[in-house]
C-alpha positions in Angstrom: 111.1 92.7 68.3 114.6 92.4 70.2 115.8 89.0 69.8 117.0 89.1 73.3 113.6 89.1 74.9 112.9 85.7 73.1 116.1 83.7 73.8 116.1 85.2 77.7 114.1 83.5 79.9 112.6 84.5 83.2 115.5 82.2 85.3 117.8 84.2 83.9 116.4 87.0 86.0 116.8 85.5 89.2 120.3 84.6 90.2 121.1 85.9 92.9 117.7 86.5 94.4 116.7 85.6 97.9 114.2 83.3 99.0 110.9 84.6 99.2 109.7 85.5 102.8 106.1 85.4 102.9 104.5 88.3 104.7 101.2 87.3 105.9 97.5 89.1 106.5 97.8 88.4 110.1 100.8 90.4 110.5 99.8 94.0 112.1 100.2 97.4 110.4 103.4 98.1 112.3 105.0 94.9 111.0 104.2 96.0 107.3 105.6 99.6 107.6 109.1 97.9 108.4 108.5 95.3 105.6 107.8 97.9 102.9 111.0 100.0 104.0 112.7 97.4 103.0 111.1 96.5 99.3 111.3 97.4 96.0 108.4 99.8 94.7 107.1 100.6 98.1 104.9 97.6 98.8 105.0 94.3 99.6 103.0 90.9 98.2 100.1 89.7 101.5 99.8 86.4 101.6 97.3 83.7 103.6 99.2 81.0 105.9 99.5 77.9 104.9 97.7 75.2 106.1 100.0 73.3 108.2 100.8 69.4 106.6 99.2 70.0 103.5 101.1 69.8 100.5 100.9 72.5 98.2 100.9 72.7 94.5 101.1 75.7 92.2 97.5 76.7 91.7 97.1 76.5 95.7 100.0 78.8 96.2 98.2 81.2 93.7 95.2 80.8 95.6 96.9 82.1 98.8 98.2 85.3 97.5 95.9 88.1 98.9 97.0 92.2 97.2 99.9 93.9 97.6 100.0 96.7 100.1 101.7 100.0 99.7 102.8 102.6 101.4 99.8 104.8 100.0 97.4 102.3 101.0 99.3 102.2 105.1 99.1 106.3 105.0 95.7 106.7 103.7 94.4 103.7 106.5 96.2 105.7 109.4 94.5 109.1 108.2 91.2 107.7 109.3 89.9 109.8 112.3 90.1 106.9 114.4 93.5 106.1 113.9 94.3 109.3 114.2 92.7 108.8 118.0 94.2 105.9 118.4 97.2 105.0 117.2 98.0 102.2 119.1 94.6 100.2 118.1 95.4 101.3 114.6 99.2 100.1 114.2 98.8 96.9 116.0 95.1 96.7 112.9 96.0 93.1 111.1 97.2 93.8 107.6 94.1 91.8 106.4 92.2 95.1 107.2 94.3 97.4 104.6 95.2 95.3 101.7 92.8 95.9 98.8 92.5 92.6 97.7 93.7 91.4 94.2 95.0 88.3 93.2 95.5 88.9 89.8 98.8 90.8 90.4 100.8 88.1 90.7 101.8 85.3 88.6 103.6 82.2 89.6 105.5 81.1 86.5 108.2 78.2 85.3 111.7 79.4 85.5 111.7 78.3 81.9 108.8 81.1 80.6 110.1 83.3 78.2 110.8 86.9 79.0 109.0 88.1 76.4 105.8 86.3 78.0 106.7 87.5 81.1 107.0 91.5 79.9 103.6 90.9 78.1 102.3 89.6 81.4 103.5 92.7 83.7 102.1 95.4 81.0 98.6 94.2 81.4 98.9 94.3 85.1 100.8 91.7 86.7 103.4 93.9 89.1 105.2 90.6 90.8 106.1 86.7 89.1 106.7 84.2 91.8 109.6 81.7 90.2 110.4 78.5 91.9 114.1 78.0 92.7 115.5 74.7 91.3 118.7 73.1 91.7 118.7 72.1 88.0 118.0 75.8 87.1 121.4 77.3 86.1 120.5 81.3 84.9 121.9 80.7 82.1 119.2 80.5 79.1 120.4 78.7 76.1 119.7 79.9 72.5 116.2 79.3 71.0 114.7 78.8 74.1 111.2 78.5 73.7 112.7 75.0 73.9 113.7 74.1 77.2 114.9 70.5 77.8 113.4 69.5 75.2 110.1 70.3 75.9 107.7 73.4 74.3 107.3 75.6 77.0 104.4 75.9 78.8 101.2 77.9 78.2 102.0 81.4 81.2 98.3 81.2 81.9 98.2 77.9 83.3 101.3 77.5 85.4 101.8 74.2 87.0 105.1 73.4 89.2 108.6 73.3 88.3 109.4 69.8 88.3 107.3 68.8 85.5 110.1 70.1 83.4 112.7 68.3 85.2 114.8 66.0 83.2 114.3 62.1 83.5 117.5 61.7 85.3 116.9 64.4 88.3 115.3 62.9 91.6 111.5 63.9 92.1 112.3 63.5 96.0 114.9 66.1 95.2 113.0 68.2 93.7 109.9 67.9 95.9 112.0 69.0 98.9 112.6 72.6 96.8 109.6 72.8 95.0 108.3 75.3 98.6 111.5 78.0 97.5 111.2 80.3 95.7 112.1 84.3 95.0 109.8 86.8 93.4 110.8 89.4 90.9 109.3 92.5 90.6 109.2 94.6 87.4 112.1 96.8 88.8 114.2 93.4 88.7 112.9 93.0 84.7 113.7 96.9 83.9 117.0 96.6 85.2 117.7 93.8 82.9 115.9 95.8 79.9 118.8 98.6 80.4 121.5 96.3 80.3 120.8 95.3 76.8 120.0 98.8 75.5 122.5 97.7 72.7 120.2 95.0 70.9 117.2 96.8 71.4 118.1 99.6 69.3 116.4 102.0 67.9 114.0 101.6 70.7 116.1 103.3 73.6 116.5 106.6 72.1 113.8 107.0 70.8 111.2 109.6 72.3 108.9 108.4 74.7 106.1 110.5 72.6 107.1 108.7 69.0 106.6 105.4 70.6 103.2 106.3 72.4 104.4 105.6 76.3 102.6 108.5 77.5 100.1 107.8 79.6 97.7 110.9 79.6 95.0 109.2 81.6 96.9 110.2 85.0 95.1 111.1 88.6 95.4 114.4 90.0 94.0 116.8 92.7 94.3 120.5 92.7 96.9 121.9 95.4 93.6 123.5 97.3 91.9 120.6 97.7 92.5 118.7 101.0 95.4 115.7 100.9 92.9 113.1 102.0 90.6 113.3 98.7 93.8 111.3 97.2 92.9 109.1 98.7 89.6 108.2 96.6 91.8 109.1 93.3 94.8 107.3 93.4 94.9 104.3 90.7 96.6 100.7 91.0 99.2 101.6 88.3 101.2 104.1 89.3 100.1 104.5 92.4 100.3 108.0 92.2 98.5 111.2 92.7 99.3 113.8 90.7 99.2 117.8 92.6 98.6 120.6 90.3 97.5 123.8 89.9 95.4 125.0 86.8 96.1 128.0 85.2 93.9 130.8 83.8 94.0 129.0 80.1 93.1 126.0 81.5 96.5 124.4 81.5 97.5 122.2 84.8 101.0 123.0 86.3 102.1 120.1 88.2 104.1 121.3 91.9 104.2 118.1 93.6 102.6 114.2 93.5 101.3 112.0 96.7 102.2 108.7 95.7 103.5 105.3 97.3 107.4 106.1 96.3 107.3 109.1 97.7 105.8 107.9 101.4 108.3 105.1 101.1 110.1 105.5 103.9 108.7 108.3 105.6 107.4 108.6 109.2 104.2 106.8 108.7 102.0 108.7 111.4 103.1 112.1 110.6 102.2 111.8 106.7 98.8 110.4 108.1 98.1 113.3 109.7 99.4 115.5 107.7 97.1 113.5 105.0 94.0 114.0 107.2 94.6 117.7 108.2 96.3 119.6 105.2 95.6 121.1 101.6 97.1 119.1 98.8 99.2 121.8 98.5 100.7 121.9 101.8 101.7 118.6 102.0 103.5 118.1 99.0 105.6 121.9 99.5 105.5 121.2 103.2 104.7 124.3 105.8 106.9 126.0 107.9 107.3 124.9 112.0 106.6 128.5 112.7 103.2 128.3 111.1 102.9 125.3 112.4 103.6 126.3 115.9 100.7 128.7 115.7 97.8 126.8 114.3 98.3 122.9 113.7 97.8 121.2 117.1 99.4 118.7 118.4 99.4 115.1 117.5 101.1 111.8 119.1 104.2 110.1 117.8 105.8 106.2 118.2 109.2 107.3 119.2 113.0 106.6 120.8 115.9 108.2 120.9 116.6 107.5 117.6 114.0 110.4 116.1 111.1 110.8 113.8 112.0 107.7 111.4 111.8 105.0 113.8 108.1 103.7 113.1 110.5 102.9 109.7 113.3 100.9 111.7 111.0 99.0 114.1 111.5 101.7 116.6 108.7 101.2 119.3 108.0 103.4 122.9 106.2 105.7 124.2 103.9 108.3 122.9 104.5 111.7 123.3 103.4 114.6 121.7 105.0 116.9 119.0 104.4 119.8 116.9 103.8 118.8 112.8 106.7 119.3 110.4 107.3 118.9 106.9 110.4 117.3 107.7 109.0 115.1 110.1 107.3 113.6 106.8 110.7 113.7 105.0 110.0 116.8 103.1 112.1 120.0 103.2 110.9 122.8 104.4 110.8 126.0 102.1 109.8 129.6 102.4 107.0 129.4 99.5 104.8 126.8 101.5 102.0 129.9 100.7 103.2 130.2 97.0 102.5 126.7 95.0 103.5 128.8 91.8 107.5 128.2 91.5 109.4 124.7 91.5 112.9 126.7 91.0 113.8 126.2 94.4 115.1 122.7 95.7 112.2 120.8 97.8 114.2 117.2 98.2 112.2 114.5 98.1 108.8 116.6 97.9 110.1 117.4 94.2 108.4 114.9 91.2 110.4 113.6 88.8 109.3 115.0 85.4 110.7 114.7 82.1 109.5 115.7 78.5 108.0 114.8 76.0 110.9 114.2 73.8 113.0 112.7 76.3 114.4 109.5 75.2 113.0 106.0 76.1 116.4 105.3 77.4 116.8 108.2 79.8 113.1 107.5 81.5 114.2 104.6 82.6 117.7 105.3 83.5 115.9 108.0 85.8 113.1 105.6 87.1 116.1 103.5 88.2 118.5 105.7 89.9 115.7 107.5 91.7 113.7 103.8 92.5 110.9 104.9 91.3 107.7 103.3 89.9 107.0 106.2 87.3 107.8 109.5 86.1 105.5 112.5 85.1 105.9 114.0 81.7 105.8 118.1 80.7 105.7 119.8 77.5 109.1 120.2 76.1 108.2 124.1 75.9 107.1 124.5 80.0 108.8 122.3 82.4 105.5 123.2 84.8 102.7 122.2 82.5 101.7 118.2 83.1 100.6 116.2 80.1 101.2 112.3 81.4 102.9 110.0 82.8 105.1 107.2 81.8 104.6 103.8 84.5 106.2 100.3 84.5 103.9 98.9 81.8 104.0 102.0 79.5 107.8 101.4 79.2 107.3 97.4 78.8 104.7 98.2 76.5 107.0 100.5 74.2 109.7 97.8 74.5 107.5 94.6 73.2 105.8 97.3 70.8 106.1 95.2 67.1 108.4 97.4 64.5 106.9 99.8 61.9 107.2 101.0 58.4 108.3 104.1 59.4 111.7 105.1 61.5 111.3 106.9 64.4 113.1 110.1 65.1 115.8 109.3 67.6 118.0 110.9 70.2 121.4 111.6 70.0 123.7 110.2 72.3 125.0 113.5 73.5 120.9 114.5 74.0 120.8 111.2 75.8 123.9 112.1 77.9 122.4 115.1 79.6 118.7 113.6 79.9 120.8 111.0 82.4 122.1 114.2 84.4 118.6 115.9 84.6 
């Protein structure tokens, strides 16, 4: 194991990070859609209020984080049939409503807890680590630091607050006064740090993602016939990700497109919902063309200004009018083989997945995951770039990472290979 994911420590991680802003369950479904444009992953942590003049230790803090809500979970809420009638009842719905509770997906840690402990902790689920900002805290993690002033570090199950690790010469008034700041990193924040030190955790990097088992071939999927809104009953906490396929006559499934929380990111929120409630699989993730749609999708009301079809996004409010469906209207191009699921030559902008294969390089999996902002990538056999055989998520990457060293050496990548996986 990498010696830098012992001696690094979880404050290292968070220079530079804001303040966390608590989003609360009270907050409406209108709120959220403009919260989650603006977040990493596509969701954001819910939490309870506070109950005014208490004081608040760790454990209650834990206690008042609800779920994290996605864009997935917004879209598949306003594809209900009443939403869909009124969409004014359903955006103004309190969050509280759509979050699937979950409080097990975040962790409030010491800014001390090593970052090994904290990768172990996001592979079996965590997806956030709340950190308390300290004015003694540096970012700067000295050698050897399961020792931190001192003191053994902490058990990560049972995190208590910050300022029991203050040293004897810091002002507990002091620290009282910041123990209510703090910034949350999500596992985006840790894998950008990961490829940063690609150097000392060789031979890991360029090695395939199939040698060091991060294939995940336990993946969800609907078949491109199927209607959009049975994704809605498949799609799993980690990715959050439906995969669309097509299965061929030997039985093999060709993937053409994924419904997932990255990819309604920052789309217009009541068009996908429609589109969710009224279309194949199929059709939503190639899109369908306005002339089609002219002729047999009916008309359906839209939350906008001037400013057009992304304003729900902004925090664009006004009147409701009506408007024809449109791929793009979803963020998806438009393309002439909307009746044709078979070929993925063409370019279909966002609509595309991101796939690799399975001998693509740890190294270049993440380099795409980050450069695209996404939360996973689907994997293809190295023969047919159509034919799905897993995925690769968050925690199968931090998994491979913190995997212990073998007997046996790994085949690895060159760095010319590696060098055109980036430009894929």
């Amino acid at each position: 194991m990498a010696s830098v994911l012992v001696y690094h420590v979880v404050g290292d991680l968070t220079v530079g990070k804001p303040e966390l802003v608590e989003f609360h369950e009270t907050e409406t479904v209108e709120s959220a859609i403009r919260a989650i444009a603006e977040s990493p992953e596509g969701s954001i942590p819910i939490w309870k209020k506070r109950s005014q003049g208490v004081i608040e230790n760790s454990d209650m803090r834990q206690m008042r984080f609800v779920g994290i809500l996605s864009s997935f979970d917004v879209v598949a809420f306003l594809a209900k049939s009443w939403c869909l009638e009124d969409q004014d009842k359903a955006m103004k719905t309190p969050v509280s409503e759509v979050v699937v509770p979950n409080n097990s997906l975040l962790r409030l840690v010491d800014p001390g807890t090593r970052l090994i402990d904290a990768l172990d902790m996001m592979k079996h689920g965590v997806k956030r680590l709340l950190v308390p900002k300290s004015i003694v805290w540096k970012g700067m993690s000295k050698r050897f630091s399961v020792v931190y002033y001192g003191k053994w570090l902490k058990n990560p199950e049972s995190p208590s607050s910050s300022s029991n690790n203050l040293p004897a010469n810091v002002n507990r008034n002091t620290s009282a006064s910041i123990r209510d700041k703090y910034c949350c990193l999500s596992r985006e924040d840790v894998l950008r740090f990961i490829i940063g030190c690609l150097g000392a955790l060789a031979p890991i990097p360029l090695t395939s993602i199939a040698a060091l088992g991060a294939i995940n071939p336990h993946y969800s999927y609907i078949e491109s016939s199927t209607p959009a809104f049975e994704s809605t009953q498949k799609v799993p906490q980690d990715p959050s990700a439906v995969a669309v396929i097509e299965t061929t006559s030997d039985g093999q499934c060709k993937i053409i497109g994924e419904i997932s929380a990255i990819k309604l990111w920052k789309c217009d929120y009541l068009s996908a919902a429609w589109a969710l409630a009224n279309l194949s699989a199929g059709q939503f993730v190639m899109g369908v063309e306005d002339n089609d749609t002219s002729r047999s999708l009916p008309d359906f009301c839209d939350n906008s200004r001037s400013g057009g079809d992304n304003d729900l996004v902004n925090g664009g409010g006004g009147s409701r009018k009506p408007k024809k469906f449109s791929s793009r209207s979803v963020g998806f191009f438009n393309n002439s083989a909307s009746h044709s699921f078979g070929s993925r030559s063409m370019y279909r902008g966002r609509s595309a997945p991101l796939t690799c294969k399975v001998t693509s390089s740890l190294a270049a999996v993440m380099a795409q995951m980050l450069s695209h902002r996404a939360t996973h990538v689907w994997v293809t056999e190295d023969e047919n770039e159509e034919v799905l055989v897993g995925v690769v998520g968050y925690a199968d990457i931090l998994g491979a990472v913190t995997k212990p060293p073998t007997s046996f050496t790994p085949p690895i990548r060159s760095s010319e290979g590696f060098a055109n996986e980036i430009q894929c």
